[in-house]
N, C-alpha and C positions, 0 to 999 in steps of 0.2 A: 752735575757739578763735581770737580774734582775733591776728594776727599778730602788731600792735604789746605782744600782752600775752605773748607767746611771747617776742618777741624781750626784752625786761626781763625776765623768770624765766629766760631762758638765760648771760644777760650778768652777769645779779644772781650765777649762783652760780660762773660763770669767773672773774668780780673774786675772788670769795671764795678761790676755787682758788690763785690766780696771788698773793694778798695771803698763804696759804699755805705757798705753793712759796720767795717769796721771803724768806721770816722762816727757811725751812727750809737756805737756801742764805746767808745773813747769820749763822745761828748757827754751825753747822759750822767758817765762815769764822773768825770772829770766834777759837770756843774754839782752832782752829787755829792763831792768830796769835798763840797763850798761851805756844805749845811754843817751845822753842830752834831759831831757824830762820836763815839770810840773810836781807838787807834784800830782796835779791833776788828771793828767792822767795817772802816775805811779800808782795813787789807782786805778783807776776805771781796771788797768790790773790787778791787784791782787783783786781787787773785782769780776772781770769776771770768773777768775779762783773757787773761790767759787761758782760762781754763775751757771757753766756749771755742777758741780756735785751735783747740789741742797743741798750743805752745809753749806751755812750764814747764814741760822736761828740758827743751830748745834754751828761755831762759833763763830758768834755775842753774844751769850747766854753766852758762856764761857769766853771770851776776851774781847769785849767790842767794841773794835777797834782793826781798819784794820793795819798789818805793816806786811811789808815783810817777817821778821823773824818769826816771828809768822806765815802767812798762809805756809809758806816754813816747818816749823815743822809741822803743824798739817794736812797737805795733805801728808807731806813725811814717819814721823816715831812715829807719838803721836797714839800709841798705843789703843789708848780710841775714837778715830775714825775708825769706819768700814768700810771707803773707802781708808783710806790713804795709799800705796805703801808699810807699814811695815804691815797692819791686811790685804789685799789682799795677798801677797807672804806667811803671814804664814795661812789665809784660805787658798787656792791653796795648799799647805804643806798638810798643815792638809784632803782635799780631796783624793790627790794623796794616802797617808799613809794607810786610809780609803779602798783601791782597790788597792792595790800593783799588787794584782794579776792578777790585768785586765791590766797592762800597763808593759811592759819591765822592765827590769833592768836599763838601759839608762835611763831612761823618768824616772823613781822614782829618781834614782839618782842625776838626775839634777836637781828638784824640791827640793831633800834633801840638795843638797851642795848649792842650790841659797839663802834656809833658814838660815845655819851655816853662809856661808857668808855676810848676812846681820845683822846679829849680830858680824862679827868681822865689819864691818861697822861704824856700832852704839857705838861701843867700843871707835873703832879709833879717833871720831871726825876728818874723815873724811867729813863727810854731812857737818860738821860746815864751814870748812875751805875753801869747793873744792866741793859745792852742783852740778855741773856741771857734775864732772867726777860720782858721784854717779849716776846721772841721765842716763849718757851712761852703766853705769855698768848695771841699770834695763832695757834699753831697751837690752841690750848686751844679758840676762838672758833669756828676752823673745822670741827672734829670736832660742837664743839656746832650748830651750823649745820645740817651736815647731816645729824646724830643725828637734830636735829627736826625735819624734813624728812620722814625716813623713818618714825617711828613717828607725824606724825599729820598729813600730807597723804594725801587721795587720791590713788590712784596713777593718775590720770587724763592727761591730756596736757602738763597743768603739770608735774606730777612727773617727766614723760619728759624734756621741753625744760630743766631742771632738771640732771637728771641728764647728760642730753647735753651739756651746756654744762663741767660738771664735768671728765668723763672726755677731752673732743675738749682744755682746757687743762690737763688732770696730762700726757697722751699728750704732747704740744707740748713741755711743760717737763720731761718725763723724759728726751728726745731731745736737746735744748739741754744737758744736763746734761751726760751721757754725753759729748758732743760736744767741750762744753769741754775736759773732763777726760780724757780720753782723747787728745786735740791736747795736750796737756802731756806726755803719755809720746811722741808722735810728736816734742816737741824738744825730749826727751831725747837723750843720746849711742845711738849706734846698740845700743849691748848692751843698753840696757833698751828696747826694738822687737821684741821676739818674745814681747811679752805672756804670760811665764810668770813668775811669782813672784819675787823676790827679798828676801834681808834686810836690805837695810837701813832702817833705822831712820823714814827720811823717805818714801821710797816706800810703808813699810807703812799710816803714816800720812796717807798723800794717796787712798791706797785704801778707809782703813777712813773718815775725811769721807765719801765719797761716798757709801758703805754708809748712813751717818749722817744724809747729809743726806736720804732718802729712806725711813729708818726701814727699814733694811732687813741691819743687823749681825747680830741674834739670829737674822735669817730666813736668812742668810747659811750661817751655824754650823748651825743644824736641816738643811738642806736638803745642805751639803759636808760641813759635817764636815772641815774640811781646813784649811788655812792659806788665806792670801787671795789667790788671782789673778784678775788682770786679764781675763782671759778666762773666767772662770767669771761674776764681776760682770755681763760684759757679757750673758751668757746668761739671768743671773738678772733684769737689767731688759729687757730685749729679749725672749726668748722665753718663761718660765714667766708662764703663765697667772693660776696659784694666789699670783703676788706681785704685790699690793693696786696697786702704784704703776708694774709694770712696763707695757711697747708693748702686750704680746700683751693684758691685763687688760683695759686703760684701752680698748684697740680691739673688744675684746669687750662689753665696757659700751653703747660709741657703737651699736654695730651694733646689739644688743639691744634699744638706747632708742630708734632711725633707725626700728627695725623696726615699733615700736608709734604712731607718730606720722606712718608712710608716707600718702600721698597720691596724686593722678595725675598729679603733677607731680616726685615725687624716686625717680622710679625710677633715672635716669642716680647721682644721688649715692649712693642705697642700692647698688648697682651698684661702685661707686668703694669705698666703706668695706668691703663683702665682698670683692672683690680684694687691700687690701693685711690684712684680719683672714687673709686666706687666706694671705698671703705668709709672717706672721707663725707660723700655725700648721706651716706644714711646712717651714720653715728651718731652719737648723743652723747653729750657732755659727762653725761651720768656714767653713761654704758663706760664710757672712756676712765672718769675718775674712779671707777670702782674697780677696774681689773689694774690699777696703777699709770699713772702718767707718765712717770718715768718710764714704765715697758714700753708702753706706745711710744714714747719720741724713739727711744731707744731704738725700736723696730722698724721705725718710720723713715729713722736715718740711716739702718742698712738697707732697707728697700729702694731709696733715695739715691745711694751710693749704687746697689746693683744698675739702676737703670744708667745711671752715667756710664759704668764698665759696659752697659748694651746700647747706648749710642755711640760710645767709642768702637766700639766692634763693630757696629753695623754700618757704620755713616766715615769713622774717622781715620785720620792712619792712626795704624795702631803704635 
């Protein structure tokens, strides 16, 4: 496969991922900022939200200050940001367009009508009125994306770079997640730092978001069976395998798809992704909460980041 057509089928379906992720982390937000809260603490979620796509220096520079409205526009559809959910769906466009001929009819056309679509969107003033059902329309978009993907591409080299591109940004942005949210119980007052459950009201609530924003409440409840702590969360996106969105999952994905699109040149990277899928699988929640959470994402996310810089080299134009 030519590289230049690897590298747009891998990009094409991480925009879609990341346009995704971010509709998933603005809704949570959003319905969150419905409940009886502080002003307070309403910013610091809409601060967090900035803060998970490393976009408030970008922001801040522009705006000034934090308000709802404002970070709801410039992560959704302010065109002049290159993360926000309108410049990710129309890179993604603009990749797929790029390689028509590498992907179905299906899979271009859905990428082409999910673009049309978001400009009768943007027309409607919809977003304005009803930012909610927007947010289900983009995840709506991306399930169908990569539905059709799976039931009528080849599972050939396309489909791998495809799939690897996917999983290396869910892994990226499950990590950032986590990170954020979890640096919010870090400053907390020191009683809520030993990450075991507590009732009140607003903690339960900052917990079950998270669950939320990763579609992962009902899987929560199947799997504990218990009340919600903070340390079981962490387990359930960090080590269980069997959850869709979780490290261990998304890392297992990478490596699976590394594996079928290996070459004589990404030994060192295949190498790099089995060391930390390995880290992943014989870890312990303990082991982990005890040498700090935060190092682990921390580390997790440059290890994360090195492998992309080693499939871009070894697979991509550079």
């Amino acid at each position: 496969m030519l590289s230049s057509t690897a590298d747009h089928i891998f990009w094409m379906s991480r925009y879609v991922e990341r346009a995704e992720n971010t509709a998933r982390m603005l809704s949570v937000n959003h319905d969150t900022a419905l409940m009886p809260e502080s002003r307070d603490a309403a910013m610091q979620g809409w601060t967090g939200v900035l803060s998970i796509s490393e976009l408030q220096p970008d922001y801040m520079a522009r705006y000034g200050k934090v308000t709802p409205e404002q970070v709801l526009h410039f992560m959704a559809l302010d065109p002049l940001n290159p993360s926000s959910i309108y410049s990710c769906l129309k890179a993604a466009r603009e990749n797929a367009r790029a390689v028509r001929g590498a992907l179905t009819t299906e899979v271009w056309e859905t990428h082409n009508m999910t673009w049309l679509e978001l400009h009768r969107f943007n027309r409607s003033g919809i977003f304005e009125r009803d930012p909610g059902r927007f947010f289900e329309w983009v995840k709506y978009r991306s399930h169908l994306s990569r539905g059709v993907a799976l039931g009528t591409m080849l599972h050939n080299e396309a489909f791998h770079f495809l799939r690897l591109g996917t999983f290396l940004e869910r892994a990226d942005n499950t990590a950032r997640l986590l990170d954020v949210k979890f640096h919010a119980l870090e400053a907390a007052p020191s009683s809520t730092k030993t990450l075991e459950p507590r009732s009140h009201t607003q903690e339960y609530y900052h917990w079950v978001s998270l669950l939320r924003s990763v579609s992962a409440f009902e899987v929560y409840r199947q799997v504990y069976r218990d009340v919600v702590s903070p340390k079981r969360i962490a387990e359930l996106l960090i080590l269980r395998r069997d959850m869709p969105r979780s490290l261990h999952a998304s890392m297992l994905e990478v490596m699976t798809n590394l594996s079928s699109i290996s070459n004589d040149h990404s030994g060192k990277t295949e190498r790099r992704a089995g060391r930390l899928l390995a880290d992943l699988q014989y870890a312990t929640i303990d082991e982990i909460l005890t040498n700090g959470l935060h190092a682990f994402l921390t580390q997790f996310l440059e290890r994360v980041n090195d492998l992309g810089m080693g499939v871009s080299k070894d697979f991509l134009v550079h």
